[in-house]
C-alpha positions, 0 to 999 in steps of 0.5 A: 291818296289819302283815307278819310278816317272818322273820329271815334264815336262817343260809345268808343272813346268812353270804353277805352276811357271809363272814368272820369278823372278825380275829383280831388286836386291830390289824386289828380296830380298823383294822376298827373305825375304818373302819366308823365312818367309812364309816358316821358320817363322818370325823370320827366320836367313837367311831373318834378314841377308840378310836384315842385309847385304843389308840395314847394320845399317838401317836394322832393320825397313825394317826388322820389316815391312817385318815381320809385312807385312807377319804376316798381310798376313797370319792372313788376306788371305781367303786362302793359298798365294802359295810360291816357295822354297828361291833359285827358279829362278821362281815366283808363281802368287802369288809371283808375285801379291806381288812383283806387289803390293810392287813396285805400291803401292805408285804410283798407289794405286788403282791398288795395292788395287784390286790386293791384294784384289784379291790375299787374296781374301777379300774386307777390306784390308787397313791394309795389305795394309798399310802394303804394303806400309810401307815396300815399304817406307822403302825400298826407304828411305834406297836408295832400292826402289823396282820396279817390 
């Protein structure tokens, strides 16, 4: 026996899925990476290539920081940080707080700290902020900077 189940309505799939996904290329292949990784692992193929593709031969430290920044996330969240499948053309809330943090955390610090903070839901986050900011520097020095 089988139960028909309908597809979410409009109303449903926009309060699980808020945002809209970035408007800028380098937000969302950090975007992209990140998901993989939340979903597949560090050491996820998909994500090292298309780091690989964008940065060509100076991927490797924006990919290590990338990996270091989700390893430092998951190791210091009080709770699960909600990801959306690779290819969603939405962002979870909390996609978005990441995206937020990554583009703002070398200019406006202070707003990046409390909002991380909120996100992981602890008080002491200068490491994965630091995190945050090495992936951000990376990105910049290799002519990508990420804005959200």
């Amino acid at each position: 026996m089988s139960m028909h189940v309908p597809p979410p309505t409009v109303a449903e799939r926009l309060s699980v899925l808020p945002h809209s996904n970035p408007g800028c290329d380098n937000a969302r292949l950090a975007l992209f990476a990140m998901r993989r990784m939340g979903a597949n692992g560090l050491s996820d193929a998909r994500a090292a290539h298309a780091m690989f593709t964008a940065f060509g031969e100076g991927f490797r430290r924006p990919l290590m920081l990338v990996r270091a920044f989700m390893a430092d996330l998951a190791g210091t969240a009080a709770g699960p940080i909600a990801i959306a499948h690779c290819c969603c053309p939405r962002m979870t809330h909390a996609e978005a707080a990441l995206i937020h943090v990554l583009s703002r955390v070398e200019r406006q610090p202070d707003n990046a700290r409390l909002l991380l903070g909120d996100l992981l839901g602890i008080r002491r986050i200068d490491g994965v902020l630091a995190s945050a900011a090495a992936v951000a520097m990376a990105f910049a020095d290799e002519g990508r900077p990420i804005s959200g």
